[in-house]
N, C-alpha and C positions, 0 to 999 in steps of 0.2 A: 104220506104228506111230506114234500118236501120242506128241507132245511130253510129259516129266511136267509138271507144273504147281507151280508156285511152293511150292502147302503141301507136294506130295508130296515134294519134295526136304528143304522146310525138316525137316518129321516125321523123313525117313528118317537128314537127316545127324543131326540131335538124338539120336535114338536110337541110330544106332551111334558116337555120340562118350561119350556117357551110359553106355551099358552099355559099352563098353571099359572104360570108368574103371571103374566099377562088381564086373566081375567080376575086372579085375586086384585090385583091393585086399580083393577076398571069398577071391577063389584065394590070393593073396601067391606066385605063381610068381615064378620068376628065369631060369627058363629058356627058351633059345630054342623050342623046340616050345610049351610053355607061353604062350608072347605068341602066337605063328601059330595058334595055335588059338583063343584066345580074340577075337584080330583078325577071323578066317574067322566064328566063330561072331556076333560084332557085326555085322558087313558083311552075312551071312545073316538076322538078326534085321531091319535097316535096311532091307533090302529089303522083305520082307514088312511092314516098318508102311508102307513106301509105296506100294506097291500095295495094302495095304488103303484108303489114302484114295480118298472117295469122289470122283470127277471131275464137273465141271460138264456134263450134259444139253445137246447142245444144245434149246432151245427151239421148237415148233413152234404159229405162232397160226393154228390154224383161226378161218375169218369163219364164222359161223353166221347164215342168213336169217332174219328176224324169222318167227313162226309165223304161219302163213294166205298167205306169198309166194309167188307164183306160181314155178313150175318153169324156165317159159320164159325166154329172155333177150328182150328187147323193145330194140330200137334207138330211139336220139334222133329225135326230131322235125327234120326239116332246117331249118337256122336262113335266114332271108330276111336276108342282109343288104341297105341299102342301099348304091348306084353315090355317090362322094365326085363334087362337081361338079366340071364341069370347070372350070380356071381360064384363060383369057388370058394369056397376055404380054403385058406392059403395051410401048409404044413407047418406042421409046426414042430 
């Protein structure tokens, strides 16, 4: 399973810190069922915005041959190098 990604987190905790607030002071509960439900219900919201964020593609570059390129692969030319001379030792 991959890793979430920096925005999915940032979105997901945004949202369920935002709609906590939000539906505590719409609700005005006081009571303990009343907060564990509205907590459960943020935490389930949070999730769904962060898996809706979209995730980076990895990226695939196909090389495409110039049009009229031959099919075949063709091997290098062998290269001729030249023999470096020899050198003497000088006396000593």
């Amino acid at each position: 399973m991959p890793r979430p990604t920096a925005a999915q987190l940032a979105y997901g905790s945004c949202t369920v810190i935002f709609s906590t607030l939000a539906m505590l002071l719409l609700s005005q509960t006081s009571s303990a069922p009343g907060i564990a439900l509205v907590a459960v219900a943020a935490l389930a919201l949070g999730l769904l915005v962060a898996l809706a964020v979209p995730t980076p593609q990895a990226r695939v570059i196909a090389f495409r041959k110039p049009a009229g390129a031959e099919t075949t692969t063709r091997r290098p030319a062998p290269v001729a190098v030249a023999p470096e001379p020899v050198r003497e030792r000088a006396a000593s």
